[in-house]
PDBQT receptor file of N, H, CA, C and O in Angstrom, charges set to zero:
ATOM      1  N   UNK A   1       9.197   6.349  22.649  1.00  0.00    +0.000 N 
ATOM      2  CA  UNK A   1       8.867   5.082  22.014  1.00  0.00    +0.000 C 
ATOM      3  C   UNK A   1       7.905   4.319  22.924  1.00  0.00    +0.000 C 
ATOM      4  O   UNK A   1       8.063   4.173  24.136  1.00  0.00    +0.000 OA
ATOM      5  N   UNK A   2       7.037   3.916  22.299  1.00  0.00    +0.000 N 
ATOM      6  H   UNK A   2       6.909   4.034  21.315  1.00  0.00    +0.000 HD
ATOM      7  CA  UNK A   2       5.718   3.040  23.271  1.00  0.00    +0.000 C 
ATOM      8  C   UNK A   2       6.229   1.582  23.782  1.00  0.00    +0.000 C 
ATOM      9  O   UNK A   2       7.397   1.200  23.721  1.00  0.00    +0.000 OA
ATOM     10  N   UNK A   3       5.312   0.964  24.212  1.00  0.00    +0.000 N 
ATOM     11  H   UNK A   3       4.363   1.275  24.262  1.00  0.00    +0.000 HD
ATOM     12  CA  UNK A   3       6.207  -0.265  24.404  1.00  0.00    +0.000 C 
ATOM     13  C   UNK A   3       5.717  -1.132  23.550  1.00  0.00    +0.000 C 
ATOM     14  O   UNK A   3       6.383  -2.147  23.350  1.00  0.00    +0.000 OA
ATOM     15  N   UNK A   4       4.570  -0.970  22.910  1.00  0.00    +0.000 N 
ATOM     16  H   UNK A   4       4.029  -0.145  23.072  1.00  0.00    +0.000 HD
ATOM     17  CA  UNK A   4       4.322  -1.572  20.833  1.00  0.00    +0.000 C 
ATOM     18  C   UNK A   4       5.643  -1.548  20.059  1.00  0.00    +0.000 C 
ATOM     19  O   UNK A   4       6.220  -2.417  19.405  1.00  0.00    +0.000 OA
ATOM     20  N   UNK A   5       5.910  -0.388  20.318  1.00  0.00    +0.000 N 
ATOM     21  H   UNK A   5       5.442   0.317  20.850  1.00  0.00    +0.000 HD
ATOM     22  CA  UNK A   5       7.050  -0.059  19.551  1.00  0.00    +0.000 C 
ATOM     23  C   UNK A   5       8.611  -0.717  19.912  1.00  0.00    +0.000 C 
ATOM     24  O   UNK A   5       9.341  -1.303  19.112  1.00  0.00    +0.000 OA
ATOM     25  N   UNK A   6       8.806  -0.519  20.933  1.00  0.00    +0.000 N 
ATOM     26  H   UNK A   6       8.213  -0.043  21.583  1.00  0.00    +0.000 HD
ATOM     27  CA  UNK A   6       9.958  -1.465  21.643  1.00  0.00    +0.000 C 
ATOM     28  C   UNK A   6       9.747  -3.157  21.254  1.00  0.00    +0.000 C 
ATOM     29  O   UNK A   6      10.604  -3.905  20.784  1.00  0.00    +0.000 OA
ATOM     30  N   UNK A   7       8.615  -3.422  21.538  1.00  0.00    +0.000 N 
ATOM     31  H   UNK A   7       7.918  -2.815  21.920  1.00  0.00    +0.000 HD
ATOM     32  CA  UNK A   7       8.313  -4.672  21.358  1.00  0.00    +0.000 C 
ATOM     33  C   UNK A   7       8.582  -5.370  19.701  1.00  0.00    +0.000 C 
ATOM     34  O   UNK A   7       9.071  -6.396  19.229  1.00  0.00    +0.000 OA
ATOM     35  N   UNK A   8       7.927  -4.109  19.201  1.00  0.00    +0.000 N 
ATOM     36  H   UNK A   8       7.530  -3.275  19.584  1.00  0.00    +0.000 HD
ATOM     37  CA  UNK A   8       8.162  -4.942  17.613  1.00  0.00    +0.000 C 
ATOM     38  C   UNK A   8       9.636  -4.790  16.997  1.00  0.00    +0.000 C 
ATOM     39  O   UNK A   8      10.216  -5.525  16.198  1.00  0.00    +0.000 OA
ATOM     40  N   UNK A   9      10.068  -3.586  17.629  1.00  0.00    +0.000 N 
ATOM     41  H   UNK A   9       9.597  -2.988  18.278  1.00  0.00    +0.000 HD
ATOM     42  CA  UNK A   9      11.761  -3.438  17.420  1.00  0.00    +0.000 C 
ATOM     43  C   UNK A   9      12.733  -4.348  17.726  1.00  0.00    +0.000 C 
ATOM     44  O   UNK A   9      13.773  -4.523  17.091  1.00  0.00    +0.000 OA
ATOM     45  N   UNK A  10      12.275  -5.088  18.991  1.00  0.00    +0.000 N 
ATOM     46  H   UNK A  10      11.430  -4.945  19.507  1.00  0.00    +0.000 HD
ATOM     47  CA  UNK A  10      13.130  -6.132  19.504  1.00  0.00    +0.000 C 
ATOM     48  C   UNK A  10      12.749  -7.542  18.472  1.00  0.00    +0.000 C 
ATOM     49  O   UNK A  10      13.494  -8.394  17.985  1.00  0.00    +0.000 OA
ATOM     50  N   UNK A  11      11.394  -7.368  18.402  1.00  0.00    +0.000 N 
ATOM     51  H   UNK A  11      10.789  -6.677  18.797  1.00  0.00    +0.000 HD
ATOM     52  CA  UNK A  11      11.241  -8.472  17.770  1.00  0.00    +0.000 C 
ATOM     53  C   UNK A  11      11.805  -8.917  16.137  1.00  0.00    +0.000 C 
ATOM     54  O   UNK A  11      12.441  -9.903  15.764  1.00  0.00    +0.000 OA
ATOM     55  N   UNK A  12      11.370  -7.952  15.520  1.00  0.00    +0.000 N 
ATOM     56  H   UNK A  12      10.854  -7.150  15.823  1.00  0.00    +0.000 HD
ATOM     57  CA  UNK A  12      12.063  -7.558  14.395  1.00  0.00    +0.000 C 
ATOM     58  C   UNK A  12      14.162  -7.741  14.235  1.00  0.00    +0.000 C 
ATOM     59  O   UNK A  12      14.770  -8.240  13.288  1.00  0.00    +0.000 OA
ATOM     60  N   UNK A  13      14.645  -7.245  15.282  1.00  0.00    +0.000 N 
ATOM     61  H   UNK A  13      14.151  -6.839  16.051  1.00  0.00    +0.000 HD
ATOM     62  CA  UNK A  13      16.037  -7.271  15.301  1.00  0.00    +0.000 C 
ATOM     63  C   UNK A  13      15.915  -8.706  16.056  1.00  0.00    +0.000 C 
ATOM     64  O   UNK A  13      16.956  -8.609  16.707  1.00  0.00    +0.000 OA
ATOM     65  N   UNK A  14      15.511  -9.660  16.339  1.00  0.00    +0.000 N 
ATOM     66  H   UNK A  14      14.666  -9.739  15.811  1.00  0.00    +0.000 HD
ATOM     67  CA  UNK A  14      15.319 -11.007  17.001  1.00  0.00    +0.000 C 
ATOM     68  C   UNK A  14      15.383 -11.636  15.493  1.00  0.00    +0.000 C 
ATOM     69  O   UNK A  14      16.286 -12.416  15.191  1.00  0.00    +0.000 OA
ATOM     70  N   UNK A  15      14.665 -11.361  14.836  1.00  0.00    +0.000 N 
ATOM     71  H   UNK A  15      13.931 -10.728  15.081  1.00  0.00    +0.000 HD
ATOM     72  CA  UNK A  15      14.006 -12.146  13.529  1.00  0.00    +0.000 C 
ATOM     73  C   UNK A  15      14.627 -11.989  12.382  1.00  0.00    +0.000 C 
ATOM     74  O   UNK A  15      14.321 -12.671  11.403  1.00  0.00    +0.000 OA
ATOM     75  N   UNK A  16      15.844 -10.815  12.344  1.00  0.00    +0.000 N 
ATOM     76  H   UNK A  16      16.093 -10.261  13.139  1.00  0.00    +0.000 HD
ATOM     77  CA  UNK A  16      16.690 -10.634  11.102  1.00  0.00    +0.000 C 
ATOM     78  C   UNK A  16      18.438 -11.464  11.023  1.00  0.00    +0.000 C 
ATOM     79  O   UNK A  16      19.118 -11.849  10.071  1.00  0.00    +0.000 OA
ATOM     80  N   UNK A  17      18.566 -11.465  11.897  1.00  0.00    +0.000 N 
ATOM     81  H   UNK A  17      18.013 -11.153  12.670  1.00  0.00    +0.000 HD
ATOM     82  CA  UNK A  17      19.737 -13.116  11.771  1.00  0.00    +0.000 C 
ATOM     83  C   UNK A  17      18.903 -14.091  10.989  1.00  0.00    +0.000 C 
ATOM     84  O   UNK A  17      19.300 -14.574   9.928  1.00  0.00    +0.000 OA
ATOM     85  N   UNK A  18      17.778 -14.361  11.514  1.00  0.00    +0.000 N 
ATOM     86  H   UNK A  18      17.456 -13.968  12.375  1.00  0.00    +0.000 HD
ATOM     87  CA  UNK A  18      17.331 -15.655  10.705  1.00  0.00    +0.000 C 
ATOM     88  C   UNK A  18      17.095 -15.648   9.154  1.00  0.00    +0.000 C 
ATOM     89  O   UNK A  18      17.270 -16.623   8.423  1.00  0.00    +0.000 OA
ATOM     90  N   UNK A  19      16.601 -14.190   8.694  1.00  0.00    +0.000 N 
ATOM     91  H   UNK A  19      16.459 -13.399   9.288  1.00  0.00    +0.000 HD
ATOM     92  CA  UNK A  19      16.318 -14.001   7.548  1.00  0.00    +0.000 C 
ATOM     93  C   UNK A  19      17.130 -13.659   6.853  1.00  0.00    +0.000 C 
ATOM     94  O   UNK A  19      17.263 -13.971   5.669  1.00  0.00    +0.000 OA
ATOM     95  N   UNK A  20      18.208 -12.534   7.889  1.00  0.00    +0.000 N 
ATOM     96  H   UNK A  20      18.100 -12.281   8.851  1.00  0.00    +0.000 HD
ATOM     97  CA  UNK A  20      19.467 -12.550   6.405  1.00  0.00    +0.000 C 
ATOM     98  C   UNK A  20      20.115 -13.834   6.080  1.00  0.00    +0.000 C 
ATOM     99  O   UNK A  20      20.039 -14.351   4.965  1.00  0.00    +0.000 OA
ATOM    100  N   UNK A  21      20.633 -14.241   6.891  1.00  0.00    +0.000 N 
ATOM    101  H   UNK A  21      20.695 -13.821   7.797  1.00  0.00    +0.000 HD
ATOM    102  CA  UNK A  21      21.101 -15.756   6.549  1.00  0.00    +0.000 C 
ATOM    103  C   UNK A  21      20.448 -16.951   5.652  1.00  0.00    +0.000 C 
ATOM    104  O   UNK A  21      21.092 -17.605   4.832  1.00  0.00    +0.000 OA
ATOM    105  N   UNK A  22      19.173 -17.115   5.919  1.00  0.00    +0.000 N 
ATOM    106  H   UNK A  22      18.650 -16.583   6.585  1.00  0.00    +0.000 HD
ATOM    107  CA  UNK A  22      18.454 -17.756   5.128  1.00  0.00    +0.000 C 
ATOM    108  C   UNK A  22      18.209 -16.794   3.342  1.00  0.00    +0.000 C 
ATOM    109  O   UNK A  22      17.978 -17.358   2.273  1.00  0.00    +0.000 OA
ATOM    110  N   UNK A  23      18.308 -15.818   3.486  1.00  0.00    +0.000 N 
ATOM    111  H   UNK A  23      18.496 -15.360   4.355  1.00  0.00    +0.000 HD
ATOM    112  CA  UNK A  23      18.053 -15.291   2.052  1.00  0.00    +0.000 C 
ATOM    113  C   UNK A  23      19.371 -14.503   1.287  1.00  0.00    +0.000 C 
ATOM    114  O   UNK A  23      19.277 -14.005   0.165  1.00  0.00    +0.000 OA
ATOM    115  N   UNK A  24      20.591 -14.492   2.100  1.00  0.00    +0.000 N 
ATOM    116  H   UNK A  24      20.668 -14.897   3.011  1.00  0.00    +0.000 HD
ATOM    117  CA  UNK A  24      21.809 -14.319   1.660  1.00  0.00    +0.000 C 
ATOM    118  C   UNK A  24      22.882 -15.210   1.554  1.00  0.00    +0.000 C 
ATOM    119  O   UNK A  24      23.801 -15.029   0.756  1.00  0.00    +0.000 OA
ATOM    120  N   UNK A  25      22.810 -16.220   2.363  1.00  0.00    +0.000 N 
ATOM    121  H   UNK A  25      22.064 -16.368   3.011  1.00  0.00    +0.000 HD
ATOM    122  CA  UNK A  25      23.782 -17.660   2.166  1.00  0.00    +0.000 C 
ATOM    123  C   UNK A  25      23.060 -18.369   1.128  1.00  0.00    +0.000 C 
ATOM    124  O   UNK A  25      23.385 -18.062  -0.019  1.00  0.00    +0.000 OA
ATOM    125  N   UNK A  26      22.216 -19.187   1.253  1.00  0.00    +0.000 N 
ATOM    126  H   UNK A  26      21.952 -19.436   2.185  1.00  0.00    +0.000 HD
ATOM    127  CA  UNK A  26      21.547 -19.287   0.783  1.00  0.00    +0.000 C 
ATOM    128  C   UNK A  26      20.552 -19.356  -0.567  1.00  0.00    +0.000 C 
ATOM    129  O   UNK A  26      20.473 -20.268  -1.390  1.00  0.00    +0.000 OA
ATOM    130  N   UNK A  27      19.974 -18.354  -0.528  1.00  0.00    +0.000 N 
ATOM    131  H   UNK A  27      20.038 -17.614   0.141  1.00  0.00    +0.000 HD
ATOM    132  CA  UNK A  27      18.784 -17.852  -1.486  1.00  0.00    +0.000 C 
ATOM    133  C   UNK A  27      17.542 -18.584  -1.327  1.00  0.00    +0.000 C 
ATOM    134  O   UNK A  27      16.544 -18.377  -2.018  1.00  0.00    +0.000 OA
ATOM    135  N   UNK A  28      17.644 -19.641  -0.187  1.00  0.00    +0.000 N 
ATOM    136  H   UNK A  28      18.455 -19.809   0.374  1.00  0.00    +0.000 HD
ATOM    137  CA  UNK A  28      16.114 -20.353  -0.257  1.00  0.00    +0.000 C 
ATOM    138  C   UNK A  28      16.633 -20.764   0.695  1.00  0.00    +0.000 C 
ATOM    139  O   UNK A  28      17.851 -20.795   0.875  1.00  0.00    +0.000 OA
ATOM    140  N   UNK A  29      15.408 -21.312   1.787  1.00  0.00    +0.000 N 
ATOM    141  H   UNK A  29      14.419 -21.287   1.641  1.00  0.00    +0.000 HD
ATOM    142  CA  UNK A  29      15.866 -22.156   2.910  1.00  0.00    +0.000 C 
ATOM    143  C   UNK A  29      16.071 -23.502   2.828  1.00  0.00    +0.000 C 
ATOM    144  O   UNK A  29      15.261 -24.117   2.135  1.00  0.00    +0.000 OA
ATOM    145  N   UNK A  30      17.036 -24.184   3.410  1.00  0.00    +0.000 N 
ATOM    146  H   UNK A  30      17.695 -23.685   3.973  1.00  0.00    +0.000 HD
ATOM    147  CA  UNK A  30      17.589 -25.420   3.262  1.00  0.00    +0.000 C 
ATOM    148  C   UNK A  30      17.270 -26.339   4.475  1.00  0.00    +0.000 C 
ATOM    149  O   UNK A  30      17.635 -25.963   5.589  1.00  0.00    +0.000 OA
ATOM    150  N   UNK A  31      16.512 -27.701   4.308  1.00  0.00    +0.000 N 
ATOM    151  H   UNK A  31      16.216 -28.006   3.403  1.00  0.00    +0.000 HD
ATOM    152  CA  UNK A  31      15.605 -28.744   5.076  1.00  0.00    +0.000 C 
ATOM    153  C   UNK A  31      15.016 -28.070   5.722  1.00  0.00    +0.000 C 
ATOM    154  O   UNK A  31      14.845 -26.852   5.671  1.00  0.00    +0.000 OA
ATOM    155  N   UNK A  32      14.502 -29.149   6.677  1.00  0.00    +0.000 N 
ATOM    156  H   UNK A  32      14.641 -30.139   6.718  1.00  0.00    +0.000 HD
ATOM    157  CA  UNK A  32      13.859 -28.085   8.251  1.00  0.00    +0.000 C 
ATOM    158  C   UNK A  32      14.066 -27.205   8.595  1.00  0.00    +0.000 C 
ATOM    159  O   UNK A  32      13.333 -26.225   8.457  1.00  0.00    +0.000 OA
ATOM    160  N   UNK A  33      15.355 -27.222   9.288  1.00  0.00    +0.000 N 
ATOM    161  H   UNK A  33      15.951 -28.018   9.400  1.00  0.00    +0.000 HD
ATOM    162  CA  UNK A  33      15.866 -26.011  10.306  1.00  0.00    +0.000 C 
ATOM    163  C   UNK A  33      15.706 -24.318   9.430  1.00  0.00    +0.000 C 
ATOM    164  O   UNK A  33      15.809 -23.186   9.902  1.00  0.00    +0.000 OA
ATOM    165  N   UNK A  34      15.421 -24.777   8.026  1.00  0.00    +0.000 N 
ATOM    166  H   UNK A  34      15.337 -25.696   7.642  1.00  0.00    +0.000 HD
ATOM    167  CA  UNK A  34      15.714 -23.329   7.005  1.00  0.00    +0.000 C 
ATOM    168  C   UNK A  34      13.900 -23.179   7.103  1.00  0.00    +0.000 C 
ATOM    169  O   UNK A  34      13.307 -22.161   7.459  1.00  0.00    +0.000 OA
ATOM    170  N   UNK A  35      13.426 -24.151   6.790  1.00  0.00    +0.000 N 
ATOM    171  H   UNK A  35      13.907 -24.978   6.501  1.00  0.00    +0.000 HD
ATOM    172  CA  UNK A  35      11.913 -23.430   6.925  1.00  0.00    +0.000 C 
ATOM    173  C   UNK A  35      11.660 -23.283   8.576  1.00  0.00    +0.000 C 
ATOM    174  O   UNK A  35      10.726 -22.573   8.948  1.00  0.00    +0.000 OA
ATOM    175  N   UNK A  36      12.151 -23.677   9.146  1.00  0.00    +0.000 N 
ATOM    176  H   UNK A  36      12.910 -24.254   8.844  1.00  0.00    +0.000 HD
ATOM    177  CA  UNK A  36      11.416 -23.624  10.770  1.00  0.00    +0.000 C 
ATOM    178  C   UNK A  36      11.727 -22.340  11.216  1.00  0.00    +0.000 C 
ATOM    179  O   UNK A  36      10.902 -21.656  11.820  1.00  0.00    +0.000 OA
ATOM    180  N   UNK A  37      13.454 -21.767  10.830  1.00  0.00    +0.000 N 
ATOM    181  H   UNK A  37      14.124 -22.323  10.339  1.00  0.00    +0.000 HD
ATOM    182  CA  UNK A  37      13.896 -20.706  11.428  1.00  0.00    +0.000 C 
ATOM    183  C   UNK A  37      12.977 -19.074  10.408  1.00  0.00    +0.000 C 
ATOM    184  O   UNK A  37      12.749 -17.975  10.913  1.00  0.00    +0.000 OA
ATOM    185  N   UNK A  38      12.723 -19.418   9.256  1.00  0.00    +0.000 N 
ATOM    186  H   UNK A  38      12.908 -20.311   8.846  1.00  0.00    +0.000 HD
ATOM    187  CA  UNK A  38      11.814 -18.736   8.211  1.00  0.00    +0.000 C 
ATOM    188  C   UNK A  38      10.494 -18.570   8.913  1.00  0.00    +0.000 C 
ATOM    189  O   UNK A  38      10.019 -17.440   9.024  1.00  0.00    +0.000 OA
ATOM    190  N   UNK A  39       9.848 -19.666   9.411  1.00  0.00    +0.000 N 
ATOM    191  H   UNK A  39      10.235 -20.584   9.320  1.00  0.00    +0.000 HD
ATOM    192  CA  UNK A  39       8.416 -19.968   9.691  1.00  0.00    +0.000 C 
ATOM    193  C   UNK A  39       8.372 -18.381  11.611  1.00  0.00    +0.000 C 
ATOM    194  O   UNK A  39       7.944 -17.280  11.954  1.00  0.00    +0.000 OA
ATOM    195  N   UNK A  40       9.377 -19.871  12.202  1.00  0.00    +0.000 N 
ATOM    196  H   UNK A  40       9.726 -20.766  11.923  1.00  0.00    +0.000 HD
ATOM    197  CA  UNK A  40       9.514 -18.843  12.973  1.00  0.00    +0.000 C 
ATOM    198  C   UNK A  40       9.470 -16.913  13.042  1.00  0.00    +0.000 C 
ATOM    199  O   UNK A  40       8.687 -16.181  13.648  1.00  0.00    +0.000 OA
ATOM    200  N   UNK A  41      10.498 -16.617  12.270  1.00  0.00    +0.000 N 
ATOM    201  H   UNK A  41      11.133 -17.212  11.778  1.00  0.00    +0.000 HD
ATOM    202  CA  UNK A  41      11.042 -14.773  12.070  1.00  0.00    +0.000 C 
ATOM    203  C   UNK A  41       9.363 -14.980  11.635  1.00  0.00    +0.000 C 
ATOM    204  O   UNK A  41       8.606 -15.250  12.567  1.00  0.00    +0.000 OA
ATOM    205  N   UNK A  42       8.908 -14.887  10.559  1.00  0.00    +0.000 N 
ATOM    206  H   UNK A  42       9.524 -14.668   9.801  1.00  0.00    +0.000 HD
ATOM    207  CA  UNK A  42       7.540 -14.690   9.685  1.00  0.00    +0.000 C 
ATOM    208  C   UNK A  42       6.436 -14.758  11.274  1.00  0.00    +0.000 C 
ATOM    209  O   UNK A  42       5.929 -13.659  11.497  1.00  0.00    +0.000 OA
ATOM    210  N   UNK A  43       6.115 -15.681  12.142  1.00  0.00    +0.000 N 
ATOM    211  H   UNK A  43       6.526 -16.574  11.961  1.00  0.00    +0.000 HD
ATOM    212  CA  UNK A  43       5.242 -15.915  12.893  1.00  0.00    +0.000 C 
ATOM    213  C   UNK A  43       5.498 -14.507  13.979  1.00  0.00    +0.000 C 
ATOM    214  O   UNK A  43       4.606 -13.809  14.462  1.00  0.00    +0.000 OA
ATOM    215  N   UNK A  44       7.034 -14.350  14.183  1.00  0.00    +0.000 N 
ATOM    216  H   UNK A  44       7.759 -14.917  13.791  1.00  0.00    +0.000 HD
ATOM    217  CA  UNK A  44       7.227 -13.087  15.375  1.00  0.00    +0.000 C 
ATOM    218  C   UNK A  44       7.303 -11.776  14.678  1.00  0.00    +0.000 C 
ATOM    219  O   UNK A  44       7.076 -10.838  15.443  1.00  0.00    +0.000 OA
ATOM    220  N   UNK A  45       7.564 -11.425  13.412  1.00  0.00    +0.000 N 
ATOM    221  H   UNK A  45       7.749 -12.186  12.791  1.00  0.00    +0.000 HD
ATOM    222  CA  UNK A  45       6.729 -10.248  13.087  1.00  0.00    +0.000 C 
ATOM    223  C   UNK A  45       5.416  -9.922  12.965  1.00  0.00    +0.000 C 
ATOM    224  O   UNK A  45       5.054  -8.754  13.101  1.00  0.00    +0.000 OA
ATOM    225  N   UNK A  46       4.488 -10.997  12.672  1.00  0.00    +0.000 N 
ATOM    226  H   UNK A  46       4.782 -11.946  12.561  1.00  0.00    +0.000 HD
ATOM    227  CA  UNK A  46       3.485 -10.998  12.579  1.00  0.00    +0.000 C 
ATOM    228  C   UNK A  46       2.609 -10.863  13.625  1.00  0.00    +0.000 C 
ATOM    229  O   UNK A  46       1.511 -10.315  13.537  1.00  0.00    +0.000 OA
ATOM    230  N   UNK A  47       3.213 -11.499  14.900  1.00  0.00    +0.000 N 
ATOM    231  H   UNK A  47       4.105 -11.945  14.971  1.00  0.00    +0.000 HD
ATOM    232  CA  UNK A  47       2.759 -10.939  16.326  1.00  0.00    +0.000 C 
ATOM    233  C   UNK A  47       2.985  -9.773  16.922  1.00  0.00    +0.000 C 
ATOM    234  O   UNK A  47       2.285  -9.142  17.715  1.00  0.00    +0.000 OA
ATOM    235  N   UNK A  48       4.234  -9.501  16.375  1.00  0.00    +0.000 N 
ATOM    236  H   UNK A  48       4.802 -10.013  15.731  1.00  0.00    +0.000 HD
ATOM    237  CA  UNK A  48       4.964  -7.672  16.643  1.00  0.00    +0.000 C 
ATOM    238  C   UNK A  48       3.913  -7.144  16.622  1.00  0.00    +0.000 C 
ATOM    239  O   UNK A  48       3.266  -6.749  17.592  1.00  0.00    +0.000 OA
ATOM    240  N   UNK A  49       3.446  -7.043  14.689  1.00  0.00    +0.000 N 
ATOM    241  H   UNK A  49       3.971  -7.364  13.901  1.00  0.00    +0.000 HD
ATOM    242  CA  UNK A  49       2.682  -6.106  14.219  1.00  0.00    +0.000 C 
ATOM    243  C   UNK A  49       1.343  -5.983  14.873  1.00  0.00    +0.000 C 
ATOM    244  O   UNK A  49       1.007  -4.933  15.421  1.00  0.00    +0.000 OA
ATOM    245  N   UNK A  50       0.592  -7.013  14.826  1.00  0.00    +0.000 N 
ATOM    246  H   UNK A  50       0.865  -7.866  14.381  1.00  0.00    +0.000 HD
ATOM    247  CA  UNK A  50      -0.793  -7.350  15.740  1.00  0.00    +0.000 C 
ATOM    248  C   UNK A  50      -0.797  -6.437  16.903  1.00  0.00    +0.000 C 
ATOM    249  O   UNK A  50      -1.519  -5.462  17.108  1.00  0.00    +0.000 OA
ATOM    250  N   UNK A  51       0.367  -7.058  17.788  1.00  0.00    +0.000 N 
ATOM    251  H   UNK A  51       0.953  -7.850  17.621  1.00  0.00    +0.000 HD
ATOM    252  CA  UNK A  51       0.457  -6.076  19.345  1.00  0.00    +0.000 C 
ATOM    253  C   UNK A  51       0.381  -4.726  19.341  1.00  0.00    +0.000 C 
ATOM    254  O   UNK A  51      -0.337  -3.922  19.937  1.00  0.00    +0.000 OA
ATOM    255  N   UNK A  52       1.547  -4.599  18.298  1.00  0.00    +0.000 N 
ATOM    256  H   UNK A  52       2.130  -5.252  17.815  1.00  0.00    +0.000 HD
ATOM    257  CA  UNK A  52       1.479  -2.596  18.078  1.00  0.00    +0.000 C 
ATOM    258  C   UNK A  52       0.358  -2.370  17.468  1.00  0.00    +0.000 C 
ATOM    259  O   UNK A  52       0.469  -1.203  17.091  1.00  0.00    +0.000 OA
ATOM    260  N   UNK A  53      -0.895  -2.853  17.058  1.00  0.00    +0.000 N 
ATOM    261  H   UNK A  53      -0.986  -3.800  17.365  1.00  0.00    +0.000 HD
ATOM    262  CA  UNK A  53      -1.851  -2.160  16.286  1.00  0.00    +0.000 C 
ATOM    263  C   UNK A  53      -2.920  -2.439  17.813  1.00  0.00    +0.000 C 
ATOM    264  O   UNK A  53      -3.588  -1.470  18.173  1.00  0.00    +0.000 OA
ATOM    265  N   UNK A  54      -2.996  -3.371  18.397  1.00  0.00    +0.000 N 
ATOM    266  H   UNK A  54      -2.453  -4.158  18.105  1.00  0.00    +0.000 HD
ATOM    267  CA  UNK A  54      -3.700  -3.819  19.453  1.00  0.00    +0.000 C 
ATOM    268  C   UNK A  54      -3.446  -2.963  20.361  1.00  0.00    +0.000 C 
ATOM    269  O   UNK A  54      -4.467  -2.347  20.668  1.00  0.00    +0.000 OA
ATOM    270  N   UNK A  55      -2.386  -2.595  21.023  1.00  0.00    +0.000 N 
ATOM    271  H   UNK A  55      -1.557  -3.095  20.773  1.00  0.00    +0.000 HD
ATOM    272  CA  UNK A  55      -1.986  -1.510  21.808  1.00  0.00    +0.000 C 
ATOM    273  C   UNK A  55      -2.237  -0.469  21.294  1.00  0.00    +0.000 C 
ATOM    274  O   UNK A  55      -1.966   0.237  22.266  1.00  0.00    +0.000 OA
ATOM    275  N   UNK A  56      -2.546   0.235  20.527  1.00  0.00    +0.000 N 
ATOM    276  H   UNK A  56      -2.766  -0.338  19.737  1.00  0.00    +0.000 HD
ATOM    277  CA  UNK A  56      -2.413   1.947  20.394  1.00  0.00    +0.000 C 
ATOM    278  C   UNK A  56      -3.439   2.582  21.089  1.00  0.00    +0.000 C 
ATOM    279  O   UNK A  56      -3.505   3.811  21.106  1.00  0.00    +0.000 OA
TER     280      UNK A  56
């Protein structure tokens, strides 16, 4: 495993508490803290992915 790969793995398992919760309690995020913790997971996969394509 590369360290792209480690990286987006961690990040990804970092970012899925926030999303199951928000889309299984839930079904939509609730005030702030539901879009911030959403905004957040969404912003650190999106850097995952970047890195592992940047690294190869």
């Amino acid at each position: 495993m590369t360290k792209a790969m480690a990286l987006a793995a961690t990040v990804a398992g970092a970012a899925a508490p926030a999303m199951a919760h928000e889309a299984g309690t839930h079904m939509h995020p609730h005030g702030s803290e539901g879009w911030l913790a959403m905004t957040a997971a969404a912003v650190l996969v999106v850097v995952a992915i970047v890195v592992a394509r940047w690294t190869r």
